[in-house]
N, C-alpha and C positions, 0 to 999 in steps of 0.2 A: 424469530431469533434462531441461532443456530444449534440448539439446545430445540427445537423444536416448540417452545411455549412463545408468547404471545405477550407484547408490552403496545401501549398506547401508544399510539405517535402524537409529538404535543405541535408539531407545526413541521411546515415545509419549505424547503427554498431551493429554488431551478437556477442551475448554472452560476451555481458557486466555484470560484476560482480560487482554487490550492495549490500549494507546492509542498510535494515529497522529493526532501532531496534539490537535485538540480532540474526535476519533472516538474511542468506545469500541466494543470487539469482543471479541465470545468466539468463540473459532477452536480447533480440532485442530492439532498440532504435531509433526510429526516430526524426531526431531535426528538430521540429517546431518551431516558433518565440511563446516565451506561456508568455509574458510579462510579470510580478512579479512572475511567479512561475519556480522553476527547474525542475521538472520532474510531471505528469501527468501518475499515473497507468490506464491503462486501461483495458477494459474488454476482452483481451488479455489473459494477465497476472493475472489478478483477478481469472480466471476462470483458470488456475493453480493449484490457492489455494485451489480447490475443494468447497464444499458446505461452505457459508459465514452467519453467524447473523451478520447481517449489521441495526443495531441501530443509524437511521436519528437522532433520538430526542437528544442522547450521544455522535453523531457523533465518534461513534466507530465501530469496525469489530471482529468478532471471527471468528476462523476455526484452524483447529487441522492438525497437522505438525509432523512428526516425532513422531506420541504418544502424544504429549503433546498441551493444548490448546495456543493460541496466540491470543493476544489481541492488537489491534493499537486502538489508536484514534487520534482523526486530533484535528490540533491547537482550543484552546479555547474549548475545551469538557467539560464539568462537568462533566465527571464521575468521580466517587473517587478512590484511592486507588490506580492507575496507573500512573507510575515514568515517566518522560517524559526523551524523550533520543533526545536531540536535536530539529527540526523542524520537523519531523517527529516523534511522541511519538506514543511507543509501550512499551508493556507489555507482560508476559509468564506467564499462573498459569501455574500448575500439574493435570495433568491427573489426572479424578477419580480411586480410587481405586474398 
């Protein structure tokens, strides 16, 4: 865990296909007991996503996908300008030209 301690993993499942946002992924899933929350990304999978601008203060993420930038932020972010899509909000600009 990211706290450093240690919880049981109650099962596993390979190449589970999700959608964050307008991003699809097929990811490995371990089911932890994670109390209020559904899923938990981790640096697994993060690190996937290739090089990240991860902004604490906006609580948001960039990194570049298929050519084009993607942008997530997590509940309650002040950044402007970014449509929220559910419980997990994300965002897409356009590549620079």
């Amino acid at each position: 865990m990211a706290n450093g301690g240690r919880v049981a993993c109650q099962g596993f499942a390979h190449d589970v296909a999700i959608r964050l946002g307008a991003e699809l992924f097929s990811i490995d899933c371990y089911s932890v007991p994670l109390d209020c929350y559904d899923m938990v990304l981790g640096a697994t999978f993060l690190r996937t996503l290739g090089p990240i601008l991860w902004d604490f203060d906006d609580s948001c993420i960039a990194f570049w996908r298929e050519g084009r930038r993607v942008l997530w932020r997590g509940l309650g972010s002040p950044h402007p300008g970014v449509l929220a899509t559910g419980r997990l909000n994300a965002g897409r600009d356009a590549a620079p030209a």
